[in-house]
C-alpha positions as CSV (number, residue, x, y, z in Angstrom):
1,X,-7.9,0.2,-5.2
2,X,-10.2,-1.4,-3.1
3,X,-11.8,0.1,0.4
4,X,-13.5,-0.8,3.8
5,X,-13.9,1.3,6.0
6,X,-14.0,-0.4,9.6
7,X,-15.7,2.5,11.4
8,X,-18.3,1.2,14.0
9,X,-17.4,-1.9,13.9
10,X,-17.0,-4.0,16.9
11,X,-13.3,-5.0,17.4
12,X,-14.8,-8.7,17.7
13,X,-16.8,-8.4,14.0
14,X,-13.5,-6.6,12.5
15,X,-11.3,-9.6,12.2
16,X,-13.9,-11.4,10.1
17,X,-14.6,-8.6,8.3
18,X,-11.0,-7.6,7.6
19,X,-10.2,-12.2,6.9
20,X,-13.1,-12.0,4.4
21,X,-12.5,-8.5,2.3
22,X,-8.5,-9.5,2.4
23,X,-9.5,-13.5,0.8
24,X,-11.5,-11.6,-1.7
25,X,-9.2,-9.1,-2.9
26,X,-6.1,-11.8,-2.8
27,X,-6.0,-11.0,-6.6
28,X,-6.7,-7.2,-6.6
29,X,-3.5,-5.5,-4.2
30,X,-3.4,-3.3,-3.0
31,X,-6.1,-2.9,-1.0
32,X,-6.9,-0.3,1.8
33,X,-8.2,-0.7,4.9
34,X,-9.7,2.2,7.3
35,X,-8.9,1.7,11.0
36,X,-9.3,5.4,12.4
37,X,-7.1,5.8,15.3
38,X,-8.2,2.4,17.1
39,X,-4.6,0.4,17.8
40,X,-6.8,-2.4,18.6
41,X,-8.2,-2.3,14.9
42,X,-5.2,-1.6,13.6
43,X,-3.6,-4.8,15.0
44,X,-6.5,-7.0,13.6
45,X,-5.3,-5.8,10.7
46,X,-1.8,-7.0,10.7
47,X,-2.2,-10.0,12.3
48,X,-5.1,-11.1,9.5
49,X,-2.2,-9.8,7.0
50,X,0.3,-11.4,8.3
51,X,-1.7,-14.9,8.7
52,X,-1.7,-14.2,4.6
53,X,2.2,-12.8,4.4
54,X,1.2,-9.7,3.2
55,X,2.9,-6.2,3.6
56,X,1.4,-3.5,5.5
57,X,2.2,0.7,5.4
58,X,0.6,3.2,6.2
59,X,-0.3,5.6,3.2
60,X,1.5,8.6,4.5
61,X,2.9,9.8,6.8
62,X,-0.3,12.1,8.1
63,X,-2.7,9.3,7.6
64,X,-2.2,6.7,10.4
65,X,-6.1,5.6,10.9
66,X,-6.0,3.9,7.3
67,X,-3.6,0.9,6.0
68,X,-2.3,-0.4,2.7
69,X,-2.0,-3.9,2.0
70,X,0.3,-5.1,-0.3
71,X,2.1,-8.3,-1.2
72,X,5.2,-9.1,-0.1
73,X,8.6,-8.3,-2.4
């Protein structure tokens, strides 16, 4: 599975950053994506995945500053 990690990143450079690595790994789900604890980031994150339809969960139940991106069932 493929990972970014979103760490440092300004909230403004994470929605390209997030559009870009979700286009290239269209063909490759699931991906994860690491938020850390910003709800900011975290909701980049949806909304690029839902622009694209795509499922989003967290990978446990301990782990809520990282999301998996899967396709839609």
């Amino acid at each position: 599975m493929d990972i970014i990690d979103l760490h440092g990143l300004k909230h403004s450079d994470g929605k390209l950053k997030v559009l870009l690595f979700i286009e290239k790994n269209l063909d490759n789900l699931p991906i994860e994506i690491i938020t850390g604890n910003s709800i900011e980031m975290q909701k980049i994150v949806k909304d690029v995945a839902d622009s694209f339809e795509l499922k989003i969960s967290f990978p446990n139940h301990k782990n809520l500053g990282s999301l998996i991106i899967t396709e839609k069932y």
